[in-house]
py3Dmol code that shows the C-alpha trace and the ligand (Angstrom):
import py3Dmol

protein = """\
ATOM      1  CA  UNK A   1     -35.046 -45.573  22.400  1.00  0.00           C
ATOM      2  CA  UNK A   2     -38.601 -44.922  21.962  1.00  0.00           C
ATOM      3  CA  UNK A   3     -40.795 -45.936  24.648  1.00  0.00           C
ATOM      4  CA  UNK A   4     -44.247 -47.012  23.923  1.00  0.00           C
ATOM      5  CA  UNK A   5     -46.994 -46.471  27.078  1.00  0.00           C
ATOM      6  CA  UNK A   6     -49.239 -49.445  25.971  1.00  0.00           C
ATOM      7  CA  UNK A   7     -51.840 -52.191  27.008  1.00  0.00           C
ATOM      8  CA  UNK A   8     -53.859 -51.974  23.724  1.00  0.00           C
ATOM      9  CA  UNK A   9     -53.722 -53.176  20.489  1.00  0.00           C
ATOM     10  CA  UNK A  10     -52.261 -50.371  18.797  1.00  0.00           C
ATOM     11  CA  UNK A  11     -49.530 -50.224  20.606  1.00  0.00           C
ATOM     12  CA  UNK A  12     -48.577 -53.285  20.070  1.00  0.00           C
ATOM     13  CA  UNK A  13     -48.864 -52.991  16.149  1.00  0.00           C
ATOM     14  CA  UNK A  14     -46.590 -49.871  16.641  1.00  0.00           C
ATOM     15  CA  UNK A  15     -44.248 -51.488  18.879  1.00  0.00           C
ATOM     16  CA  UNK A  16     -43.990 -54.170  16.274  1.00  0.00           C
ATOM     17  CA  UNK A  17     -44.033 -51.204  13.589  1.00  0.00           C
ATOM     18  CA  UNK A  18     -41.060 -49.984  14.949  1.00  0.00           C
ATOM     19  CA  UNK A  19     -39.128 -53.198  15.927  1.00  0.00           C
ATOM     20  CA  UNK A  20     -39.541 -54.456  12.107  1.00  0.00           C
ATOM     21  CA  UNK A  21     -37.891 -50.855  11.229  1.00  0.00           C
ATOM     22  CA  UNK A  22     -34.982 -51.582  13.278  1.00  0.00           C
ATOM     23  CA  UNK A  23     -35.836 -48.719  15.872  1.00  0.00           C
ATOM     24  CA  UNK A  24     -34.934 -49.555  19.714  1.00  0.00           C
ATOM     25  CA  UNK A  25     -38.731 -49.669  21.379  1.00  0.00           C
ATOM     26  CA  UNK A  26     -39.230 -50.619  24.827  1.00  0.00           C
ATOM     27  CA  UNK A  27     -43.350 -51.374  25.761  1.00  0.00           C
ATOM     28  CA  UNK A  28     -44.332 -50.342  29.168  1.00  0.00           C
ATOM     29  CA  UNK A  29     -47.344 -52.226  30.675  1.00  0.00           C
ATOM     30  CA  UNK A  30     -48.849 -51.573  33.798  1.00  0.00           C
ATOM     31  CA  UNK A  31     -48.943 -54.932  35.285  1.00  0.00           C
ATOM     32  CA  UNK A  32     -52.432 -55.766  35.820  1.00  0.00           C
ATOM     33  CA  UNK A  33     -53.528 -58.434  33.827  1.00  0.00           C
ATOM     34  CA  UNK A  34     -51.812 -62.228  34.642  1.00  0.00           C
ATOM     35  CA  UNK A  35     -51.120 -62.972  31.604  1.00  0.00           C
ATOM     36  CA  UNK A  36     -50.579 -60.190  29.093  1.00  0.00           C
ATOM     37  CA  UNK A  37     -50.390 -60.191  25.409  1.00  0.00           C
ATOM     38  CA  UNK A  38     -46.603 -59.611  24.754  1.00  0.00           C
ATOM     39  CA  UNK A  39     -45.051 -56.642  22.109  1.00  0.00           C
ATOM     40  CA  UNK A  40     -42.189 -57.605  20.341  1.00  0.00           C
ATOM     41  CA  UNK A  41     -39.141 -55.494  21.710  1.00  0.00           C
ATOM     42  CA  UNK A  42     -38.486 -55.183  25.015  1.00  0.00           C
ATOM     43  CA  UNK A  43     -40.898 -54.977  27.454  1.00  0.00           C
ATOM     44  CA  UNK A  44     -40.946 -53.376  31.258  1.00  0.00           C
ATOM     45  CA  UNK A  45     -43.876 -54.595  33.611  1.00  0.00           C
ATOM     46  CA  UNK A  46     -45.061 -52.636  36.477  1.00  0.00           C
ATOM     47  CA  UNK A  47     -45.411 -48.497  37.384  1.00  0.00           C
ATOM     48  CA  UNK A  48     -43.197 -45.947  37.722  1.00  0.00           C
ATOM     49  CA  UNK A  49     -43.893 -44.676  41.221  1.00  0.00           C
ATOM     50  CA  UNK A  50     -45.973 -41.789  39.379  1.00  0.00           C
ATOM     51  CA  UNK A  51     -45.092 -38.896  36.917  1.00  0.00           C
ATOM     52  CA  UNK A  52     -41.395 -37.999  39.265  1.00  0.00           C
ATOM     53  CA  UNK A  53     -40.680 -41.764  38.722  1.00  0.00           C
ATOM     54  CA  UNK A  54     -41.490 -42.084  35.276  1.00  0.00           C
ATOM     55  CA  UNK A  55     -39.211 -38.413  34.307  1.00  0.00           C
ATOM     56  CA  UNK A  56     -36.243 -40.389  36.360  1.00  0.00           C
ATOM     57  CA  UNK A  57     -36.746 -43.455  34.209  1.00  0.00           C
ATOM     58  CA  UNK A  58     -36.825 -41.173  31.137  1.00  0.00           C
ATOM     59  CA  UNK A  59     -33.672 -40.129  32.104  1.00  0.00           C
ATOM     60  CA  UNK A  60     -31.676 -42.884  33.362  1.00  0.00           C
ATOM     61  CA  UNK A  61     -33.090 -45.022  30.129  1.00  0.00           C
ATOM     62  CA  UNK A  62     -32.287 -42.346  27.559  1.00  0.00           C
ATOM     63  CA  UNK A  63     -35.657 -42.667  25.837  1.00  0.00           C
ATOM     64  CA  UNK A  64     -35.805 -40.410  22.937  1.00  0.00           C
ATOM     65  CA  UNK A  65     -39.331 -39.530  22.581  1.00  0.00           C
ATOM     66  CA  UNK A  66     -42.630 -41.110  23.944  1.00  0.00           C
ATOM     67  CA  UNK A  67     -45.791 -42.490  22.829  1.00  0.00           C
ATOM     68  CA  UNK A  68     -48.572 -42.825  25.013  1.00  0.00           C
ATOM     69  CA  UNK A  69     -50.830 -45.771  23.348  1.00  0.00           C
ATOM     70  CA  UNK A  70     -52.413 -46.561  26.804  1.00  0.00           C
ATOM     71  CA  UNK A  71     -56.730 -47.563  26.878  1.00  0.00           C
ATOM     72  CA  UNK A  72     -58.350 -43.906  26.425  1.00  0.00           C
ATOM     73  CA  UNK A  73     -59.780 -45.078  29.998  1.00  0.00           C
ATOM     74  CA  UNK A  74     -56.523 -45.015  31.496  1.00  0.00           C
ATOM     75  CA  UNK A  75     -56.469 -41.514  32.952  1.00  0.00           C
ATOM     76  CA  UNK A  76     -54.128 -41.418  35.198  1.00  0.00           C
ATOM     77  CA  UNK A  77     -50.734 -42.423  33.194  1.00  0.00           C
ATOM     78  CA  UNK A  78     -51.730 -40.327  30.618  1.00  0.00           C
ATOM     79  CA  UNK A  79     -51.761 -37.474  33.161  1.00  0.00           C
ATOM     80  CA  UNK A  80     -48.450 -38.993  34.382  1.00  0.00           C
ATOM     81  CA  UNK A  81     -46.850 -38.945  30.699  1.00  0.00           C
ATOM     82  CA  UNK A  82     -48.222 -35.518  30.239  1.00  0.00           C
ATOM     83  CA  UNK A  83     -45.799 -33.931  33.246  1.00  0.00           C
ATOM     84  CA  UNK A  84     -42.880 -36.403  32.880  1.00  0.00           C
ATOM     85  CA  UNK A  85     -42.526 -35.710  29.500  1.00  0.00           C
ATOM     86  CA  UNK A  86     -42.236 -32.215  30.480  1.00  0.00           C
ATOM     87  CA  UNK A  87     -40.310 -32.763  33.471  1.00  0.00           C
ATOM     88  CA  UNK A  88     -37.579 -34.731  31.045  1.00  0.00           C
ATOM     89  CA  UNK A  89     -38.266 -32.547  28.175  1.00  0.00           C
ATOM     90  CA  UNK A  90     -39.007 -35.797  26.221  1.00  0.00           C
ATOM     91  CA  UNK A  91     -41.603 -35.158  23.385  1.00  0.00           C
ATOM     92  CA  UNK A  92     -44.774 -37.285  24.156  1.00  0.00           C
ATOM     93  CA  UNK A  93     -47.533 -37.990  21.138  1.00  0.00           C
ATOM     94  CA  UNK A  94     -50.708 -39.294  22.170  1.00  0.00           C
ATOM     95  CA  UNK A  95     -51.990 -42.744  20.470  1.00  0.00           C
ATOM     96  CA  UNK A  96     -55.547 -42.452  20.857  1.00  0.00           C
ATOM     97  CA  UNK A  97     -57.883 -44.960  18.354  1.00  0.00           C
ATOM     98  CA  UNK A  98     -61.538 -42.998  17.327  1.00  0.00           C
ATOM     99  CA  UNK A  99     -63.933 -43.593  19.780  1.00  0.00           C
ATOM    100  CA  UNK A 100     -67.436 -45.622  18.770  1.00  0.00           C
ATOM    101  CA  UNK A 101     -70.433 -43.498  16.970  1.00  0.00           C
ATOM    102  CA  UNK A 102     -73.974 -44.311  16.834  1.00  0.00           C
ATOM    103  CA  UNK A 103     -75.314 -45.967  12.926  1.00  0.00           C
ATOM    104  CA  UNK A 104     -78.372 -46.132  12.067  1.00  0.00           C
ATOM    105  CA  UNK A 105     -80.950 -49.079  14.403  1.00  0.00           C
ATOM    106  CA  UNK A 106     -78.435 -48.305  17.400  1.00  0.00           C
ATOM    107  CA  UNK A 107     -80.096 -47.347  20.880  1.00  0.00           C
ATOM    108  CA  UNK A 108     -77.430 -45.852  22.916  1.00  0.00           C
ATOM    109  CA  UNK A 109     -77.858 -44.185  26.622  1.00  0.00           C
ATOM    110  CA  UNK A 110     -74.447 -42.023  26.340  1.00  0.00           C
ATOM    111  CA  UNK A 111     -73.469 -41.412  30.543  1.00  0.00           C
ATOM    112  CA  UNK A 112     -70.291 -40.068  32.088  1.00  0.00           C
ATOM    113  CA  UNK A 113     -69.371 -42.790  34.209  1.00  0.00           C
ATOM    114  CA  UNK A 114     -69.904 -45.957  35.495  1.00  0.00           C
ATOM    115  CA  UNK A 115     -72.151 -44.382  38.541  1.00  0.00           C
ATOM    116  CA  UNK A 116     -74.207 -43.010  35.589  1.00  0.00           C
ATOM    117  CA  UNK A 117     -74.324 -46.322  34.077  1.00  0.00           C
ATOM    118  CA  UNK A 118     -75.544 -48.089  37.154  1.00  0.00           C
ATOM    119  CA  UNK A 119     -78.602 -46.072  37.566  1.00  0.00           C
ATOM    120  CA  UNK A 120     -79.309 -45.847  33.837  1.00  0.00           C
ATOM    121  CA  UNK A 121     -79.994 -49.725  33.982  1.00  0.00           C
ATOM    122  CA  UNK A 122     -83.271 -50.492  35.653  1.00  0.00           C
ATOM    123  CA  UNK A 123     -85.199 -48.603  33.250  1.00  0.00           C
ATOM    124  CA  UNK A 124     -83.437 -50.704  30.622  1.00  0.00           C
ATOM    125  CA  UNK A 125     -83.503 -53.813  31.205  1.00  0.00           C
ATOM    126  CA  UNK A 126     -83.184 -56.877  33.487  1.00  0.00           C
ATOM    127  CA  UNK A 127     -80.329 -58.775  32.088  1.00  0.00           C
ATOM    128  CA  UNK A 128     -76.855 -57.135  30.829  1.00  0.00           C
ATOM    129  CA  UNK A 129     -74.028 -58.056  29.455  1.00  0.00           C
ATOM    130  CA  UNK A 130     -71.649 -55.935  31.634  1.00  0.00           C
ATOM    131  CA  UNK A 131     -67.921 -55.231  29.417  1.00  0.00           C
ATOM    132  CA  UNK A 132     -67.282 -52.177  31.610  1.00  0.00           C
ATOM    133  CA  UNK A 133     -63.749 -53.779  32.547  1.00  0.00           C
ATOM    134  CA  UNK A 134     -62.862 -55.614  36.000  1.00  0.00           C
ATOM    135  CA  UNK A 135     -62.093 -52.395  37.478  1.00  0.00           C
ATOM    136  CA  UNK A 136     -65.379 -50.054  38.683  1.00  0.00           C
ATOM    137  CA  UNK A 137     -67.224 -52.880  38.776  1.00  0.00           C
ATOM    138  CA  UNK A 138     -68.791 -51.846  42.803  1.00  0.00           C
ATOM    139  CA  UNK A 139     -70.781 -49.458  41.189  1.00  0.00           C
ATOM    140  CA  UNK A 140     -73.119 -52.369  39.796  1.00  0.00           C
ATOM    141  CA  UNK A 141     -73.341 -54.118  43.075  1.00  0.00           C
ATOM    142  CA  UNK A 142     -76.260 -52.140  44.611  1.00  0.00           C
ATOM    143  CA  UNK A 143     -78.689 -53.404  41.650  1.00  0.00           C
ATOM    144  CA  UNK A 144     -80.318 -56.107  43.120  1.00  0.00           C
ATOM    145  CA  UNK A 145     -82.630 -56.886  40.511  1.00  0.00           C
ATOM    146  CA  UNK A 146     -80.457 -57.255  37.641  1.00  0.00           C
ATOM    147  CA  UNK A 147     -78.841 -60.030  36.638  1.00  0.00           C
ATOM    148  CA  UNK A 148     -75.371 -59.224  35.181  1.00  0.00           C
ATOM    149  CA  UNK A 149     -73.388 -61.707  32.329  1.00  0.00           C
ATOM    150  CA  UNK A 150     -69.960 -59.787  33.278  1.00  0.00           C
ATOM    151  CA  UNK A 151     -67.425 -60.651  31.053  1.00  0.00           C
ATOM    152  CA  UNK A 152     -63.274 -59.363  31.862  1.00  0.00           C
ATOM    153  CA  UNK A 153     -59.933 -60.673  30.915  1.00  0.00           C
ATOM    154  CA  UNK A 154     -58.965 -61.798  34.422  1.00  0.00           C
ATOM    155  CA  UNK A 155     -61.640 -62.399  37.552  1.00  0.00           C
ATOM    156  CA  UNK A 156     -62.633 -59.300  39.302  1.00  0.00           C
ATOM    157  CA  UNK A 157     -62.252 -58.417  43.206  1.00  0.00           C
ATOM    158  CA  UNK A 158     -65.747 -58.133  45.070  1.00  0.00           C
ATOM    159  CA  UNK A 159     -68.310 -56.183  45.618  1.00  0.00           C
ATOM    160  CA  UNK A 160     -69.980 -57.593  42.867  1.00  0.00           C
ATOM    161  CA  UNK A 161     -74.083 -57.708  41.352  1.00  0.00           C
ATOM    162  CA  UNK A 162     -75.267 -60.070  43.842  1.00  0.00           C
ATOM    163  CA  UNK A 163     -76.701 -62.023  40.513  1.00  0.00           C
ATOM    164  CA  UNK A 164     -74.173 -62.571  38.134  1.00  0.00           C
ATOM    165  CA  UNK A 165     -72.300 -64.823  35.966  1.00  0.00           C
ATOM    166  CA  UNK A 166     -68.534 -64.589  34.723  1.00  0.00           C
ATOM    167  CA  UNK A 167     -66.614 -64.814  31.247  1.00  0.00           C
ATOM    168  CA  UNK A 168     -62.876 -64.554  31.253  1.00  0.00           C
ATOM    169  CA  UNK A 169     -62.460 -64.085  28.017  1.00  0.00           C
ATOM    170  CA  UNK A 170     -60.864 -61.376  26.112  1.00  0.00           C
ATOM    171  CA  UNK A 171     -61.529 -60.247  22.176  1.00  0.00           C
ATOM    172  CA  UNK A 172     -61.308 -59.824  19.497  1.00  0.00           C
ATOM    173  CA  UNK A 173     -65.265 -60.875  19.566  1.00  0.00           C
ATOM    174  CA  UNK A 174     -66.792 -62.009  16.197  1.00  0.00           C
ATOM    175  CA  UNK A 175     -70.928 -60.856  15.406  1.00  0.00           C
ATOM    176  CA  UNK A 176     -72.101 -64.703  14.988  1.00  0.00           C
ATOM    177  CA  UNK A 177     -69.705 -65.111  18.738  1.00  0.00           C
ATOM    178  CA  UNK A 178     -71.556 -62.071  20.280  1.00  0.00           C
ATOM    179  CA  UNK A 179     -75.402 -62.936  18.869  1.00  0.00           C
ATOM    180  CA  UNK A 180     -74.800 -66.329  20.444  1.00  0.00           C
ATOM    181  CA  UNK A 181     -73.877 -64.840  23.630  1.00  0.00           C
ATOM    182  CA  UNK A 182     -76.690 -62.641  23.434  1.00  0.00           C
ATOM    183  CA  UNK A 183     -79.436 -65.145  22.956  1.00  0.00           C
ATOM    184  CA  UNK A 184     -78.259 -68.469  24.919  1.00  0.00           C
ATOM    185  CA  UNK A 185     -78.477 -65.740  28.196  1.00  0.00           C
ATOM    186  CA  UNK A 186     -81.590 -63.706  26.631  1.00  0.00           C
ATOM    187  CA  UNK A 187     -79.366 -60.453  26.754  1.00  0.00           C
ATOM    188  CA  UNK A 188     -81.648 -57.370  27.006  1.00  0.00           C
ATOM    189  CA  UNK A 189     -79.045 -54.440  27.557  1.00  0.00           C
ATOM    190  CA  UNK A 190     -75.526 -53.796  26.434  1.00  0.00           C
ATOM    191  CA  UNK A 191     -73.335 -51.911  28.799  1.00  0.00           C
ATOM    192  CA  UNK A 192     -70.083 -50.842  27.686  1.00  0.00           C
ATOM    193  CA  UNK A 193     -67.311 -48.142  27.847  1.00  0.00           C
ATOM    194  CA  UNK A 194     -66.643 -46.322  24.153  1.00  0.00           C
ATOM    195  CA  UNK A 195     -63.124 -48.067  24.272  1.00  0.00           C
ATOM    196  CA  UNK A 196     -63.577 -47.730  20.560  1.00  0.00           C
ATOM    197  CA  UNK A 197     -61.422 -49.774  18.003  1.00  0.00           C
ATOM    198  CA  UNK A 198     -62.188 -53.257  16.004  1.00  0.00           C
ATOM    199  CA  UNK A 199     -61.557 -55.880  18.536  1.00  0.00           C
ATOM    200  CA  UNK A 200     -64.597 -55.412  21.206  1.00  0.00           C
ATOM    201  CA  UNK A 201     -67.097 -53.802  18.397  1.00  0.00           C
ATOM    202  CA  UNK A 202     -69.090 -56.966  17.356  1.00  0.00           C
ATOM    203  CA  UNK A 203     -71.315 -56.426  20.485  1.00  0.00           C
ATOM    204  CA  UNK A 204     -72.539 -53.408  18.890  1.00  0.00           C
ATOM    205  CA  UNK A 205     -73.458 -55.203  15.606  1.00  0.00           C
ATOM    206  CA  UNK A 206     -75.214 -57.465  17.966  1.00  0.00           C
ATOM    207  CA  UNK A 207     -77.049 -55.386  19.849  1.00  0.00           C
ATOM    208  CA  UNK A 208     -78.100 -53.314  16.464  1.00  0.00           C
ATOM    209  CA  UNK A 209     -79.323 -57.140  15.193  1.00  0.00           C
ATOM    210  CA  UNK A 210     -81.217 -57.760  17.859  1.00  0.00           C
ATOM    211  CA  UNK A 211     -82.649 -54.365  18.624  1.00  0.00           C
ATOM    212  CA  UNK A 212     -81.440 -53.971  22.557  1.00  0.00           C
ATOM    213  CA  UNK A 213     -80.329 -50.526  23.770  1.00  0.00           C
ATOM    214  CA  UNK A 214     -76.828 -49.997  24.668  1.00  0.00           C
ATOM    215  CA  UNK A 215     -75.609 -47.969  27.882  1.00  0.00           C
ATOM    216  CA  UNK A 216     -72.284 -46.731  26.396  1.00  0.00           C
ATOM    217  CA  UNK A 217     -69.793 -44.561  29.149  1.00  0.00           C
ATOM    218  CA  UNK A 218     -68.320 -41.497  27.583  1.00  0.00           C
ATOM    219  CA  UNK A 219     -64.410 -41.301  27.366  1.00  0.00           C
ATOM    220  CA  UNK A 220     -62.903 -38.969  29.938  1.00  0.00           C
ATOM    221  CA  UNK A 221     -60.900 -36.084  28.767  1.00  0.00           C
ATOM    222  CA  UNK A 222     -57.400 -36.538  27.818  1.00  0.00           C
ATOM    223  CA  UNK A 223     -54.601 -34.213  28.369  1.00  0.00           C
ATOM    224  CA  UNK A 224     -53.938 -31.510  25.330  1.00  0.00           C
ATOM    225  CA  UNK A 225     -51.009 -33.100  23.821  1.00  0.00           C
ATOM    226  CA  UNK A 226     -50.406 -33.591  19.947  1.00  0.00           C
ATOM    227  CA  UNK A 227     -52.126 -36.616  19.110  1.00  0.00           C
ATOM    228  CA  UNK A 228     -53.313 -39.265  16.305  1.00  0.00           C
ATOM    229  CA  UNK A 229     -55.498 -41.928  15.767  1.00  0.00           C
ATOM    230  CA  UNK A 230     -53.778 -44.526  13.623  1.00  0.00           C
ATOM    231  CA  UNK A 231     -50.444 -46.593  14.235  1.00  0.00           C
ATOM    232  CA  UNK A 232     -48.634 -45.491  10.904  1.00  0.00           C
ATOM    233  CA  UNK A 233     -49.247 -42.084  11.580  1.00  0.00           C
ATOM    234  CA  UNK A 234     -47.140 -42.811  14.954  1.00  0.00           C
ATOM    235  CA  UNK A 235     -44.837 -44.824  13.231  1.00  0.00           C
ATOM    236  CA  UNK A 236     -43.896 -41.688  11.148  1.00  0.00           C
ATOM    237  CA  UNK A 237     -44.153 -39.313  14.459  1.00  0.00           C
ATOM    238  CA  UNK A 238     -41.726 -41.876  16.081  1.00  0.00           C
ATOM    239  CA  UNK A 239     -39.518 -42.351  13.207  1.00  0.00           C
ATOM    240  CA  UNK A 240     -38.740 -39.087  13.166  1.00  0.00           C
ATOM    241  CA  UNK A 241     -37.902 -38.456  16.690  1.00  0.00           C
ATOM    242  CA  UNK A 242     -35.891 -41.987  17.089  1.00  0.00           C
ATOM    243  CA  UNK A 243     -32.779 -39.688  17.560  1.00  0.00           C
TER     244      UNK A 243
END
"""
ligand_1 = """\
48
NAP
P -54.426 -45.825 35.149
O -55.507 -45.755 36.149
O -54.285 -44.726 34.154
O -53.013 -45.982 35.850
C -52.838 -46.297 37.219
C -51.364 -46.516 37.465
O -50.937 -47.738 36.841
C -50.473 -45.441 36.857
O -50.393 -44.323 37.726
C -49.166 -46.183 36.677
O -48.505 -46.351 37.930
C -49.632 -47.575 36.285
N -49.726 -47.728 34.826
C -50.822 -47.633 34.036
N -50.538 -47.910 32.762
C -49.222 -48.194 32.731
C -48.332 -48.569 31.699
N -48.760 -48.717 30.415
N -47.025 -48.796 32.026
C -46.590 -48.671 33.316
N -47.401 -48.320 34.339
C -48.694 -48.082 34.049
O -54.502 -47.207 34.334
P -55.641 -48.361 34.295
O -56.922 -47.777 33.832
O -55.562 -49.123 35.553
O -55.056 -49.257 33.114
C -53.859 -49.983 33.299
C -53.339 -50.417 31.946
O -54.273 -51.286 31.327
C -53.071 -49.277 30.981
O -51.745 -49.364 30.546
C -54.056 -49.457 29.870
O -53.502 -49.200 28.592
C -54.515 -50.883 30.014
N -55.964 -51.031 29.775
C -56.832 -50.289 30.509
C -58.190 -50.397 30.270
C -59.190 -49.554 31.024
O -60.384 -49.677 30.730
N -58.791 -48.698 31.948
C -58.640 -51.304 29.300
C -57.721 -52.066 28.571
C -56.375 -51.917 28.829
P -47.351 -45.359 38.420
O -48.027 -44.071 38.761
O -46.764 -46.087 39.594
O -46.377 -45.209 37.280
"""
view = py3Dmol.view(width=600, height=400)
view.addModel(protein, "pdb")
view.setStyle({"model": 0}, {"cartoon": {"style": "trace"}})
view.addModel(ligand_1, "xyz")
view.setStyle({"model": 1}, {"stick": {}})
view.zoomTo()
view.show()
C-alpha cells in the first residue's frame, strides 16, 4: 500500500492517480479542517502521535513506500515523515508543487514569517486581504490600525485584528472573483504565504491589475529528501515502489 501524506490538491490528483491504476493508496489527513475535501481510496483522519507513531503505523499497515504531498507550510509532518520513514526503512518522496515567482507589474515584500509579515504592513497599507491560513493568525492582532478582510476555510480561534471581517471560503479563486473582492472592500495590500500552485493564484493576477503590493511569506525549509514537483512524476515514483 502506498500511503499518501496529503491535505492539498496534488495529493489528491495522485491519490486518484493511483486508485484509477489499481494501486492500494491510503490518504492521511491531519484532521483539522470540518469538512475536508475527500481522496478517492481510503482515507485515515487524525495524527500519528509523532514520527515513533507514524514508523509503528508504517509497520503494522505494511505501507510500501510513502509520499509526502502535505502544504509546503506543514513543517512538522514533513519532519515526522523524514525520521519514520527511516525508522521503518520505508522510502519517502517528497510532493512539493513550485512555489510563486514575481512577473513583471508585481510588488512583492518577500518576509520569513508571519511576525515579519505583521510589521511589514503599516508601511503598506491600511486594508488587507489576510490568506495567511487560520493558523498564526495572533501575530496580526497587535495592528490596531489595520483593518483585515481575513479569509480561511473554517473560522479561526482568537486573538484576532481587533478590525476585521471573515470569509470562509476556500479556492480555487477565479481573477474576475478576486478583483471583485478587491474593490467592493477597497483592498490596498495582499498578504499571503507562497503556498504556490493554481488554485489560490488569482489574487496575484489581481493584485498585479490593480497595482497593490503583496506581502508574500517565504516557504520554510524542507527536509533533504528526493523530491518532485508534479503528480505524474509521483505517480511513476509510486508505481514503481507499489511492491
Ligand atoms: P504540521 O504543523 O506540519 O503538523 C502538525 C501535526 O499534525 C503533525 O505533527 C501530525 O500529528 C499532524 N498532521 C499534519 N498533517 C498530517 C497528515 N497529512 N496526516 C496525519 N497527521 C497529520 O501541519 P499543519 O501546518 O497544521 O497542517 C495540517 C494539514 O493541513 C497538513 O496535512 C497540510 O497538508 C494541510 N494544509 C496545511 C496548510 C498550512 O498552511 N500549514 C495549508 C493547507 C493545507 P502527529 O505528530 O500526531 O502525527
Amino acid at each position: 500500500m502506498i500511503l499518501i501524506l496529503g491535505g492539498t490538491a496534488q495529493a489528491r490528483e495522485l491519490a486518484a492517480g493511483l486508485d484509477a491504476g489499481g494501486l492500494a493508496v491510503t490518504s492521511s489527513l491531519a484532521g483539522r479542517v470540518s469538512s475536508p475535501r475527500l481522496p478517492v481510496g481510503q482515507v485515515r483522519i487524525g495524527g500519528y502521535g509523532g514520527p515513533a507513531g507514524l514508523a509503528r503505523w508504517l509497520g503494522d499497515n505494511a505501507v510500501a513506500a510513502v509520499v509526502d504531498a502535505t502544504h509546503p507550510f506543514a513543517e512538522r509532518i514533513s519532519e515526522n515523515a523524514v525520521l519514520a520513514c527511516e525508522q521503518a526503512a520505508v522510502p519517502l518522496l517528497a510532493l512539493t508543487r513550485p512555489g510563486w515567482s514575481q512577473r513583471p507589474g508585481d510588488r512583492w515584500t518577500w518576509v520569513n514569517d508571519l511576525a515579519a509579515a505583521a510589521e511589514a504592513i503599516p508601511g503598506l497599507g491600511r486594508r488587507v486581504l489576510l490568506t495567511t491560513g487560520r493558523q498564526g493568525l495572533a501575530s496580526f492582532a497587535t495592528l490596531t490600525g489595520t483593518w483585515f478582510l481575513i479569509r480561511c476555510v473554517d473560522p479561526p480561534r482568537p486573538p484576532l485584528p481587533p478590525q476585521h471581517e471573515l470569509i470562509l471560503d476556500r479556492g480555487p479563486y477565479t481573477l474576475d472573483g478576486e478583483l471583485g473582492l478587491i474593490d467592493a472592500h477597497n483592498i490596498e495590500l495582499v498578504v499571503t504565504k507562497d503556498s504556490g500552485g493554481a488554485h489560490t493564484v488569482a489574487k496575484l493576477d489581481a493584485a498585479r491589475e490593480r497595482g497593490l503590493p503583496v506581502v508574500i511569506v517565504r516557504r520554510p525549509e524542507r527536509p533533504p529528501v528526493a523530491s518532485v514537483t508534479t503528480v505524474a512524476e509521483a505517480l511513476d515514483w509510486a508505481r514503481a515502489h507499489a511492491g
